[in-house]
N, C-alpha and C positions, 0 to 999 in steps of 0.2 A: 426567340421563337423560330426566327428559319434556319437556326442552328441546330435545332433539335429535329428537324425537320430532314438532316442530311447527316444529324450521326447522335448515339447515343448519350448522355448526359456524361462529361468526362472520359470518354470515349477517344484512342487514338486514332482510329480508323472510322471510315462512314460508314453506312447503310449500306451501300454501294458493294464495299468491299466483303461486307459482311454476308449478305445476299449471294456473290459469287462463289463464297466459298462455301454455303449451304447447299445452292448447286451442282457444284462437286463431288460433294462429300454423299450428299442423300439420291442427285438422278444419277449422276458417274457413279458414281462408287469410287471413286478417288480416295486412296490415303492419303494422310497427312503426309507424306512426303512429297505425292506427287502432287498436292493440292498446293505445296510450299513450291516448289521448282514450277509452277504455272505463275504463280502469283510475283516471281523473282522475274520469272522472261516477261510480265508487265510492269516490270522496271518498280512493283509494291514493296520497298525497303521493312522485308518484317520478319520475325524470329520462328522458326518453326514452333516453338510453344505456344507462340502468342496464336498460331491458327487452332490448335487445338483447345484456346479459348475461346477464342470468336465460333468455333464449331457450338460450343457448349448457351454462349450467346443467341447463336438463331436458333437453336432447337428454343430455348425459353421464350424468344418472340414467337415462333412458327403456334408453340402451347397459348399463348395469350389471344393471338386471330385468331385462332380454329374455338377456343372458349371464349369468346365475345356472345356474349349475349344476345345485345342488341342486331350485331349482323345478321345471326342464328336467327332471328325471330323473324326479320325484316324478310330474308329468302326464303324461306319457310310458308310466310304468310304468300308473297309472291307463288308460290308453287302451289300451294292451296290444302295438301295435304301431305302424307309419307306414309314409305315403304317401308316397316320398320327389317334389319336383320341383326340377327342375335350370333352370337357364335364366341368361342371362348379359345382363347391360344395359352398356351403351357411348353415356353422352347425345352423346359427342364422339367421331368416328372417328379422333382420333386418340390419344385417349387411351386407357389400358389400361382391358378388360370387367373390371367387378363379377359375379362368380359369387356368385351366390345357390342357396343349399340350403336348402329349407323344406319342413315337413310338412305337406302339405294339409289334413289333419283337425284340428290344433288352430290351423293359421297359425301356430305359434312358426317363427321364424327359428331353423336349425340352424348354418349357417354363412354367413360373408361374405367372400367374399375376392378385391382384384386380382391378374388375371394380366395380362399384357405376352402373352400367348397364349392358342392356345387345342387345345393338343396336346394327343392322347389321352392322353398320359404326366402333364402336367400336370392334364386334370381325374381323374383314375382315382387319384390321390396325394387330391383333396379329397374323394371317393366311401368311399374308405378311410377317412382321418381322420374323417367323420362315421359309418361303420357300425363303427368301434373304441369311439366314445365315446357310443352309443345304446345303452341298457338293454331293447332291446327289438328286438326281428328289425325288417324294411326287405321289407313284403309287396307293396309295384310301384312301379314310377319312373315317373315322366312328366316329358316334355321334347319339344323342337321335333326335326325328323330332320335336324340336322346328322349327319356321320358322325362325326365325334371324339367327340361323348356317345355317339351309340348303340354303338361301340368302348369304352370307356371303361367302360360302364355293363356290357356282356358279359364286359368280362374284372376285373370287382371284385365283382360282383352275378349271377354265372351264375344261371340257370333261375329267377332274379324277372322276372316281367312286366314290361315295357316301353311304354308306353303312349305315342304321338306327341298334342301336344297336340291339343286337338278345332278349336281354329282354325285352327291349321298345316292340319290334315289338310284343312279345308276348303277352305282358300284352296288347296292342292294341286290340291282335287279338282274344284274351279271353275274353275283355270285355263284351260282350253280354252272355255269362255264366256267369261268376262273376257275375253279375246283377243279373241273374236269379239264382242262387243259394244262393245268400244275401234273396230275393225275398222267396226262400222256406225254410229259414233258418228262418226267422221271423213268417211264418204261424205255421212252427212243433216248436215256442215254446209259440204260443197260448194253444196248447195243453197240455203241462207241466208246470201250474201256482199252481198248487196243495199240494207241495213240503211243501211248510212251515205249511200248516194245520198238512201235516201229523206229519211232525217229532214234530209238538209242541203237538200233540195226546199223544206221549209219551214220553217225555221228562220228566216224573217222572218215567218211568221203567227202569228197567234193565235187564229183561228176555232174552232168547237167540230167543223168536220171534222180542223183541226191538232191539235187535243189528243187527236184519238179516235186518229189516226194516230200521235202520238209513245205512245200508251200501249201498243198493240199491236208498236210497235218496242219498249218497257222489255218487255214481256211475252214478246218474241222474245231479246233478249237476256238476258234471265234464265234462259229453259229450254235456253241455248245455254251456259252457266257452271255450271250442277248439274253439279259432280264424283260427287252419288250416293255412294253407301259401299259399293263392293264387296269381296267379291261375294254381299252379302245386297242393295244395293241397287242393279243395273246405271244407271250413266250413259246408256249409249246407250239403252236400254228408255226410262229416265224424260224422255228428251228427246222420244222419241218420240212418247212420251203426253202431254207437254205441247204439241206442235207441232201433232199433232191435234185439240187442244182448239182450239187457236189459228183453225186451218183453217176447224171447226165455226161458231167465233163470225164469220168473215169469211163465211161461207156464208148462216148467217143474217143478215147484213148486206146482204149480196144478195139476200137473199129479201125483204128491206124497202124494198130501193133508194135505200136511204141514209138520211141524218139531214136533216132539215129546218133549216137555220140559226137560232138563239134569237132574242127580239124583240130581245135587244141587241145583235144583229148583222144584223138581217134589213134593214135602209135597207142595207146595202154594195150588195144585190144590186139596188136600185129607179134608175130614174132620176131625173133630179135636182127634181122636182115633187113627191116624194115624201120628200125626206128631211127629219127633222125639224128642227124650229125650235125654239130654245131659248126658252123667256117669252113661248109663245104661249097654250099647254093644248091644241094640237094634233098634241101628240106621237103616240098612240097610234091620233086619227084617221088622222092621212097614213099610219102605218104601212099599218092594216089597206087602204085606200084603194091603199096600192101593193104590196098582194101579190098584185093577177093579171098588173103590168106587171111583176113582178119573176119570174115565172115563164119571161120571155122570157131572164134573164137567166144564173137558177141556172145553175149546169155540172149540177144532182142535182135534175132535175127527174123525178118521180114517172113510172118506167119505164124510166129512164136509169140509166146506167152512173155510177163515177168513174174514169175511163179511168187517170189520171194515175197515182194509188197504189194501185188496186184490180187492176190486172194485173199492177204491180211486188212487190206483197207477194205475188199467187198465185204468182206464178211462184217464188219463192222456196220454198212449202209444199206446190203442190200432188203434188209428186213425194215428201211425205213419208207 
């Protein structure tokens, strides 16, 4: 008896072990691999097969507690009544919905079961089997507004409240935003098609005007891919407000009139009396030396424009 009590009936492994690695596997998310090299560095002499048995092990104990009857009845009764909710999972459209009945108040699972359908005769047959085998009245349901539940639910459960989920209702009652925000998410990105001219402009540079330009193109195409999570987070809002930022920083750009080229780049702009000389030590004179002839040269001379990419990216934003 206290044998059975610390591992299962012919059983290499205890409870103990067993339990651990249900832990892993169901709160971590643990693979079996790494559920194996956890259980080696506690010095647990065991085959990775054998954990993908003992896996298969607790899921049929975890099924046995959670259908206990007797427990089910005893906390139940303790609780006094239930919350029933209904709702149906299908990870595969072609496969048959798992119908789930659970009690919101304690989370026990009440029942589980596939239908190949989803007819109000069919779920109002599994409404019934759970309020025949409940030790305790069924005081509101909550479920999504299919019609076959809320059918279902009125002719098994007369004059119990009916509660539509609170997400359902939301996503319901957002819908005409969401729309309209899909709707002006698509017009501001008729506006930004320009992108790929630009960065393929220079995709032979490397200057520190080219990198400031390819960042504001990664920065344009980023706020152009935010899916957002609606409809607590709108797409088209958050493009918006990324696009404007975007705007702002090109604005102050122009208010600077651009970027002065780095020392280790600034001989591109000089003529040739000017560029440095390697194993002289007059590098840094010739530089300074040819930065009033190289001013003849910049395209981003102090008051000036950058015509090239400075009207191709507005035009892109300014209409956001």
């Amino acid at each position: 008896e206290e044998e059975g009590a610390w591992a299962l009936p012919n059983g290499e492994f205890g409870l103990d072990v067993i339990a651990l690695i249900g832990t892993l596997r169901f709160r971590e998310h643990r693979s079996i691999p790494e559920i194996h090299h956890v259980l080696q560095e506690r010095r647990v002499a065991i085959a990775q097969r054998t954990v993908t048995y003992l896996v298969e092990r607790y899921e049929e104990l975890l099924a046995l507690r959670l259908a206990d009857q007797t427990r089910l009845k005893q906390l139940l009764k303790e609780q006094g009544h239930v919350i029933l909710a209904l709702d149906g999972l299908q990870p595969f459209k072609t496969h048959d919905v798992l119908w789930v009945l659970r009690d919101t108040l304690s989370g026990e699972i009440l029942l589980a079961r596939s239908l190949d359908s989803a007819r109000t005769e069919d779920l109002a047959e599994l409404l019934r089997e759970v309020k025949d085998a409940l030790p305790v009245p069924i005081k509101g349901v909550l479920s999504d507004a299919q019609r076959p539940i809320r059918l279902a639910v009125q002719k098994v459960l007369p004059g119990v409240p009916h509660q539509l989920c609170q997400f359902h209702y939301l996503k319901e009652a957002a819908k005409p935003i969401v729309e309209a925000d899909h709707h002006a998410k698509t017009e501001l990105k008729k506006y930004t098609r320009g992108v790929r001219e630009i960065e393929r402009s220079i995709v032979s540079r490397d200057d520190q005007e080219a990198k400031s330009i390819r960042s504001y193109c990664l920065a344009l195409r980023s706020a152009l891919s935010d899916e957002g999570k609606p409809p607590l987070v709108l797409p088209g809002l958050l493009m918006h407000q990324r696009l404007r930022a975007i705007a702002a920083s090109l604005e102050r750009v122009e208010q600077k009139r651009g970027w002065e080229p780095s020392w280790s780049s600034s001989w591109l702009w000089c003529d040739e009396d000017c560029l440095p000389q390697s194993g002289t030590g007059r590098h840094f004179k010739q530089l300074r030396g040819g930065l009033r002839k190289r001013e003849r040269y910049l395209p981003t001379r102090r008051g000036q424009r950058r015509p090239r990419w400075k009207r191709s990216i507005e035009s892109c934003l300014k209409r956001c």
